[in-house]
Structures are given as C-alpha cells and as structure tokens.
C-alpha positions as CSV (number, residue, x, y, z in Angstrom):
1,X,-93.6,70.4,-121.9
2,X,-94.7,71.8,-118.2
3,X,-98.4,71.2,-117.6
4,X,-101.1,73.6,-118.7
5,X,-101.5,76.6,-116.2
6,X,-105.2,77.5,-116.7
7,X,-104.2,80.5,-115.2
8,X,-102.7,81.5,-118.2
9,X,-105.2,79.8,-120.5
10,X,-107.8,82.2,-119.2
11,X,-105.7,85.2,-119.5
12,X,-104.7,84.7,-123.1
13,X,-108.4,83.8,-123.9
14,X,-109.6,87.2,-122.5
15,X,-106.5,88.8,-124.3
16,X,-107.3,87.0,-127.3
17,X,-111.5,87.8,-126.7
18,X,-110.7,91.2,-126.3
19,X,-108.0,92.3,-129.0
20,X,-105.6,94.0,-127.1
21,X,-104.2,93.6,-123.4
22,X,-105.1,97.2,-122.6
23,X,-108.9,96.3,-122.8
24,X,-108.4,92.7,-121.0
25,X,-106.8,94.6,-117.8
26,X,-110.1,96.2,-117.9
27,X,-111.6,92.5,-117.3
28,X,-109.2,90.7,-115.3
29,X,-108.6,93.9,-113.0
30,X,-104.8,92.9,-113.2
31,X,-101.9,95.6,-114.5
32,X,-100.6,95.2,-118.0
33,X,-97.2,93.6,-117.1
34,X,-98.6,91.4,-115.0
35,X,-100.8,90.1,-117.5
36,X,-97.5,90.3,-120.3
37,X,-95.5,88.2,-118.3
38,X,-98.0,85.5,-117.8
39,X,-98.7,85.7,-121.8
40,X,-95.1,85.1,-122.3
41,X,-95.0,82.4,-120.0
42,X,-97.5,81.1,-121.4
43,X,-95.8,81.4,-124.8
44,X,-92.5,79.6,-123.5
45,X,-94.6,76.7,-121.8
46,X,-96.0,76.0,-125.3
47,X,-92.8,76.9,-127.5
48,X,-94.4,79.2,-129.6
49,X,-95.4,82.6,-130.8
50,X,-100.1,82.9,-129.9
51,X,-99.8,86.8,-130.7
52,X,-98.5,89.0,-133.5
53,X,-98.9,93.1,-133.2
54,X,-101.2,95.0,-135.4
55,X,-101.5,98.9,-135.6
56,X,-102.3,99.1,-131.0
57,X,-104.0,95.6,-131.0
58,X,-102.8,92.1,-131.1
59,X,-103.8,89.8,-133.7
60,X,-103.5,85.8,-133.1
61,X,-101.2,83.6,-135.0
62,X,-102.3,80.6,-136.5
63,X,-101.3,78.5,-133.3
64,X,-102.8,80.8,-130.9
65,X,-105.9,80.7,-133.5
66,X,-105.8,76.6,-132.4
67,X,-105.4,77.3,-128.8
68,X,-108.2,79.8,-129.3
69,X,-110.8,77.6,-130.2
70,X,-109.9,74.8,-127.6
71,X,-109.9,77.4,-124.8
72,X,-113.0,78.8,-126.0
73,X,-114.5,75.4,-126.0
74,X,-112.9,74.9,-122.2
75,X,-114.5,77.7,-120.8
76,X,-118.1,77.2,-122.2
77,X,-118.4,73.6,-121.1
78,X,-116.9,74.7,-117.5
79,X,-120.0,77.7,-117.7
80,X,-122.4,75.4,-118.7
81,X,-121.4,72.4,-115.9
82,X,-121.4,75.3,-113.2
83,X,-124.7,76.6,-113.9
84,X,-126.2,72.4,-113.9
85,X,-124.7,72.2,-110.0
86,X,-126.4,75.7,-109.8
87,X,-129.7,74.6,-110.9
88,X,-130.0,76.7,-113.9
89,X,-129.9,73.9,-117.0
90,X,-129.9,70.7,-117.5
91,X,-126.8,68.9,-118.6
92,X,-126.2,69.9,-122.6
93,X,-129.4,72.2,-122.9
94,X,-127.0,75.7,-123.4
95,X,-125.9,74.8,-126.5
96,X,-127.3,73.3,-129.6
97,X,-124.0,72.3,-132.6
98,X,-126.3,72.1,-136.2
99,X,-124.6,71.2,-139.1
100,X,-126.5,71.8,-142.0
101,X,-126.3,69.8,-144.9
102,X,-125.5,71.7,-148.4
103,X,-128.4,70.0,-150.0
104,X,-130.7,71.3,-147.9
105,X,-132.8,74.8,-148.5
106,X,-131.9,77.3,-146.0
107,X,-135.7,78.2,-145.7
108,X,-136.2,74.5,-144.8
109,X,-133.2,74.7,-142.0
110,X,-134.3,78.1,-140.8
111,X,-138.2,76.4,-140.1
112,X,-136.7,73.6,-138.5
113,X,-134.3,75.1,-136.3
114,X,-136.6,77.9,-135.3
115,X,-138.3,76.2,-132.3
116,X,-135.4,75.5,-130.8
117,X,-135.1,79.4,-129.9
118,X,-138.4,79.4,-128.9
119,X,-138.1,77.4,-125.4
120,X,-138.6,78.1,-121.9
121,X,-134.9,78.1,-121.5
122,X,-133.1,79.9,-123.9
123,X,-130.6,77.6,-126.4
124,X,-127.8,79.1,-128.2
125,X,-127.8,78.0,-131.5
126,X,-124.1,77.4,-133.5
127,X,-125.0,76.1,-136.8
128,X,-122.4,74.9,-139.8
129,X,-122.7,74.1,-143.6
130,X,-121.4,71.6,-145.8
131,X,-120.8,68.5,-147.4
132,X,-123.2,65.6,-145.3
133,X,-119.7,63.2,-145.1
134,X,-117.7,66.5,-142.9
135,X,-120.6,67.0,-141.3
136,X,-121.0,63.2,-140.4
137,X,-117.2,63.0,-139.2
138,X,-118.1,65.9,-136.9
139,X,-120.6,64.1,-135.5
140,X,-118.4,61.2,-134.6
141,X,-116.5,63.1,-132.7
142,X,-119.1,65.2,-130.9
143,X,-117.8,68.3,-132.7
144,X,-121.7,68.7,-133.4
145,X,-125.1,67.6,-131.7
146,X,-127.0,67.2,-135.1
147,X,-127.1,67.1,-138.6
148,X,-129.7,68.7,-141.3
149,X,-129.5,66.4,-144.2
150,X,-131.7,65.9,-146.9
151,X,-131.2,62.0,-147.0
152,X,-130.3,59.3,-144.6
153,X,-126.8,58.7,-143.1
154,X,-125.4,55.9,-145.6
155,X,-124.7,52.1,-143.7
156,X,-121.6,52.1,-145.2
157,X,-119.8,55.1,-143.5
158,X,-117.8,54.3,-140.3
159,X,-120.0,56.9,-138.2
160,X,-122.1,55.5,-135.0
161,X,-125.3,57.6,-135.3
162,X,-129.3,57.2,-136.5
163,X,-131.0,58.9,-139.1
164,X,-134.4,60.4,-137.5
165,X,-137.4,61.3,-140.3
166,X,-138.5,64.7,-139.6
167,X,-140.8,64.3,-142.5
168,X,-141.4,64.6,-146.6
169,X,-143.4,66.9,-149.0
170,X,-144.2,67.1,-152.7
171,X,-142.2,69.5,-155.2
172,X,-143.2,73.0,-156.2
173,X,-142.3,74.7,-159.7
174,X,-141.8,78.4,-159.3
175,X,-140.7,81.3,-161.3
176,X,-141.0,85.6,-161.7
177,X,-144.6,86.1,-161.6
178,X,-144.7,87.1,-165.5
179,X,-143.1,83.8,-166.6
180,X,-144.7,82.3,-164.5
181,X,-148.2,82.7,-165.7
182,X,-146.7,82.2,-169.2
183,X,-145.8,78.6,-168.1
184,X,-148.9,77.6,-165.7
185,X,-151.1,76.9,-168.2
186,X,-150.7,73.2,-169.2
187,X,-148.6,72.1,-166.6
188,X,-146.4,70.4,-166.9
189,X,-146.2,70.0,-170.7
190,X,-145.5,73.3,-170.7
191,X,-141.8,73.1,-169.3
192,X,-140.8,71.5,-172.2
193,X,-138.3,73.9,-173.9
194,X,-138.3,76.1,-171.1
195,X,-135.4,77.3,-169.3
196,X,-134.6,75.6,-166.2
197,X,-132.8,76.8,-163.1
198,X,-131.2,73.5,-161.5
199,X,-129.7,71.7,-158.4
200,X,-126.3,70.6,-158.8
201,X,-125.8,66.9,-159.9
202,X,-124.5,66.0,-156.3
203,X,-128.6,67.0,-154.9
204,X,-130.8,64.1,-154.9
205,X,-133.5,66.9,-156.3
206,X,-131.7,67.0,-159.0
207,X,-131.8,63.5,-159.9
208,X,-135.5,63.0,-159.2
209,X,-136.1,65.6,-161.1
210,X,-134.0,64.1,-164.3
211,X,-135.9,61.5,-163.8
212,X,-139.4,62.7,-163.2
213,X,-138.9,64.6,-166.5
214,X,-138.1,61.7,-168.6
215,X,-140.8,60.0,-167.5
216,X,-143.1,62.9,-168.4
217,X,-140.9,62.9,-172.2
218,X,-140.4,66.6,-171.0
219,X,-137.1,68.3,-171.5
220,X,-136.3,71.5,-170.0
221,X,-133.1,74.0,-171.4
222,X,-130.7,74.2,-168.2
223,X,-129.6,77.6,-168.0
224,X,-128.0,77.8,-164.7
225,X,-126.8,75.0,-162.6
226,X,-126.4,75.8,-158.5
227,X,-125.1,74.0,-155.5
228,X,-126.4,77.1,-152.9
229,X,-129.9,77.1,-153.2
230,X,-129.9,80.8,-152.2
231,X,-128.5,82.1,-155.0
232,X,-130.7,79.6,-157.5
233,X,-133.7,81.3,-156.3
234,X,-132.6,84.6,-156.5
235,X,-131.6,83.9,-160.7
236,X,-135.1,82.5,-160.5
237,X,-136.2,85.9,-159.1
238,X,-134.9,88.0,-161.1
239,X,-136.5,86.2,-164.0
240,X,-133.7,84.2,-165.3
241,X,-135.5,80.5,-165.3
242,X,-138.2,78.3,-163.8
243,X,-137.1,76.6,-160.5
244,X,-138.3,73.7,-158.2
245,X,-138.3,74.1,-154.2
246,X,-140.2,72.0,-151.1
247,X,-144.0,72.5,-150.8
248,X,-143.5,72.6,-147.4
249,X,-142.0,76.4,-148.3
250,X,-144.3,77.2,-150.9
251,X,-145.5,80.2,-149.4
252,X,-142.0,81.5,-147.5
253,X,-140.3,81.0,-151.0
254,X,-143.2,83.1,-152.8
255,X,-143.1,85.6,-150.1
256,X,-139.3,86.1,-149.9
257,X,-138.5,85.6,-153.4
258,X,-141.6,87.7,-154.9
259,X,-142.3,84.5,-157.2
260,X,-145.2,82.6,-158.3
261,X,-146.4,79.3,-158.1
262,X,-146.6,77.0,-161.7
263,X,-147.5,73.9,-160.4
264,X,-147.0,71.4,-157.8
265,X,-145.8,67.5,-158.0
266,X,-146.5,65.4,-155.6
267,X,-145.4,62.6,-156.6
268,X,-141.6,64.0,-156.2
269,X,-140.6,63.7,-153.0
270,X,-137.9,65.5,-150.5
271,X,-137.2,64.4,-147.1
272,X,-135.5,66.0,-144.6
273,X,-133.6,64.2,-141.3
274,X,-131.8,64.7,-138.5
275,X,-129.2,62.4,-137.6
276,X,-127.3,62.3,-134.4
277,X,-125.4,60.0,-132.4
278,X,-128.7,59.4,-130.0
279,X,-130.9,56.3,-131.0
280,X,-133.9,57.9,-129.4
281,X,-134.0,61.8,-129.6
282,X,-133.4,63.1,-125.7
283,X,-132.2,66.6,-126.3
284,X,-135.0,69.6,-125.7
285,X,-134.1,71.9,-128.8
286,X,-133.9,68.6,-131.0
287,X,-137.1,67.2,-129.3
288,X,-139.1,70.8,-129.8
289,X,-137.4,70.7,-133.6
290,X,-138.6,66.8,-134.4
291,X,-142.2,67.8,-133.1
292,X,-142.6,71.5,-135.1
293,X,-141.7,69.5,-137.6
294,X,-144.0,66.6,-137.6
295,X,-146.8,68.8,-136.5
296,X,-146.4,72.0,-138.4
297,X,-144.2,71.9,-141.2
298,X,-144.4,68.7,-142.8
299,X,-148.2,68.0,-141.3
300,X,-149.9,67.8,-144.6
C-alpha cells in the first residue's frame, strides 16, 4: 500500500465532518471534482469503499467510520501540539478522556467531574461508561486519561496504573416522600418487609448492603433489581420502593428526584477513585477534580 497522503486524510475528514462534499468545498475553498478525485484516490490507496450515498449526502461505511475516528484523533492532537509551541496550553490540558465506571452514580460523576470545567483554561471534557475492566484496558492503552470507579483497580489485572482515593461517605435510605415518612419511624427496623429498590449483584453496594441487613436480621422484599442507577431512582421516585444512594448526594438526589430522606448509615461505606496511569496526579482537570473532591464533596 502507497503511503498515507494527509492531504487526502484531511479532505475526507472534512467531507466526512461535513456530510456531503457540497458543504466541505465551502471549507476547503477547493471545487467539487477536485475534492472527488482526491476522495477516490484516496479510496484506491486504501482498497476500499469510506463513502456510500444517501438521499444528496454521503454516509460513511464502516471502514471510513474506522478511518474516521483515527483521523479525528490526528487532527486534535496536531491542534492541541500547535497551540503548546503557540503558548496557548500546556501539553495534554485540551482534553480530559473520563471513563466512568457503571457502578458509579451519575450524580456522584457529574460532582466530580464538574471542576474540571470550571478552570482558568477551558478543558473539553469526553467522558465514557462501562464495565471498570474495558475501561481499565482503555486506560492501558491511553485510549483514556482517567477512570471513575467505585473501587480500586484489582493487583491482579495486567494494567500499569494507581488507584487515587478521592474519598468515602456513609449510605442514605431514600424513598417518595409519602413512603417515606411511613418508613422513617424506627429506622431501620422498619425496612423489614418493605419493598426494596436494588443495585445489581455485580455493585459492591449491593453486597454491603446484603450484608449490613443480615447483620441487622432485617430483610427487605426486592422489587426491582438495576444496574443504571438513573433509572433505580426514578422507580424509587415514582413510588415504587425504598432505595439507598451516597450521603455525599443526599441533597442533589432529594432535589432531583423529589424524594425524602429515611435514614442514614454510616457505618456502610462507598468510595470513589480515580485511577490513571500517573503515580502522582500531574494533570490540572484531575488535580482541580482530586481537590473539589477532598475539600467539598467528600469533606465531612
């Protein structure tokens, strides 16, 4: 295969940006056959097919889709090192790759990846969900910057990166405002029976809670089992079951969710990390997110 031309690169990323070659002209200031040909050259230097037609625009087939995302990838880290010999960042600053653990509450991620957008010099923020062992394997290969997880990165798992504390709160038993003054009253016998909106078996919440409520010989009816957390509180708002959240977003979850508060443990405990390939925390965004969250959200 001839080498890359990054001539073409750029036009079929415009082209491809853009949805049709009649609005990329627009961009490159070039005529549409010129910018044809060097598409279809493009296509013969690669031995395949990057665009299909649909209705006046192009669509991208699933190996232009791949070329897509490394060209796209190309271009922002040549933006980003032109603007570092220009003065205008520091090296890595732009751009801030989150994956966010599946275990862990989106109003818990949304706190701690707030500050971030709050510095002198603006970060983008690109943030991913899923299963902590993807994420981890992203990681590795610098796919991503950090991870949101809701426990440590295991020894055993071939990945070179540290788990960071960001810090740990209590638990916090929630429900619809009617139930929950129905239930309040002798906490937390008074969950004993009642229906119970739970964290999949996978969540380490889940297990800590099995556990807290055999120690307390309390045992809850499991009406709904979730693995988003989203969608468990919203059963819980509209009524359908007690659930458990952080402490730490006691009062974002009553506010957002139009719950109320039963009770609080303390003695169960979540934590929250971030875990990245960088033994000592260097980046700014990660740096501003470790201390909001040290200092603000996990203070008490």
């Amino acid at each position: 295969m001839a080498h890359l031309n990054y001539n073409h690169l750029y036009y079929f990323w415009v082209v491809a940006k853009q949805g049709s070659i009649a609005r990329a002209v627009e961009i490159l200031f070039l005529t549409p056959q010129t910018v044809s040909g060097q598409l279809r050259t493009l296509e013969e230097s690669l031995h395949t097919k990057l665009f299909r037609k649909q209705g006046r625009g192009l669509t991208l087939t699933d190996s232009g889709a791949m070329l897509f995302q490394y060209a796209e990838e190309m271009f922002r880290v040549g933006t980003e090192l032109e603007n570092v010999f220009k003065g205008k960042s520091a090296p890595g600053t732009g751009l801030l790759r989150v994956g966010i653990s599946d275990a862990v509450p989106k109003l818990i991620a949304y706190r701690l990846l707030e500050p971030a957008l709050k510095l002198a010099d603006s970060t983008r923020l690109v943030c991913s969900e899923g299963a902590l062992e993807d994420l981890l394997s992203e990681l590795a290969i610098h796919h991503l910057d950090l991870v949101i997880a809701d426990r440590p990165m295991e020894s055993q798992l071939n990945v070179r990166a540290y788990s960071h504390l960001l810090g740990e709160c209590g638990v916090t038993f929630f429900a619809d405002p009617s139930l929950a003054r129905r239930f309040r009253r002798g906490f937390p016998k008074s969950l004993d029976g009642a229906a119970m909106l739970m964290p999949d078996s996978k969540s380490l919440l889940r297990r800590a809670l099995e556990q807290w409520f055999a120690a307390e010989r309390i045992q809850p009816r499991v009406v709904g089992e979730f693995q988003d957390s989203a969608l468990l509180k919203a059963f819980g708002q509209a009524g359908h079951g007690i659930f458990a959240a952080p402490s730490a977003i006691e009062s974002e979850v009553r506010r957002q969710y139009r719950v109320a508060q039963i009770g609080t443990v303390p003695s169960l405990r979540e934590h929250f990390y971030a875990i990245s390939v960088e033994r000592k925390l260097k980046h700014p965004a990660v740096l501003a997110i470790s201390a909001a969250a040290h200092d603000d959200i996990f203070r008490g």
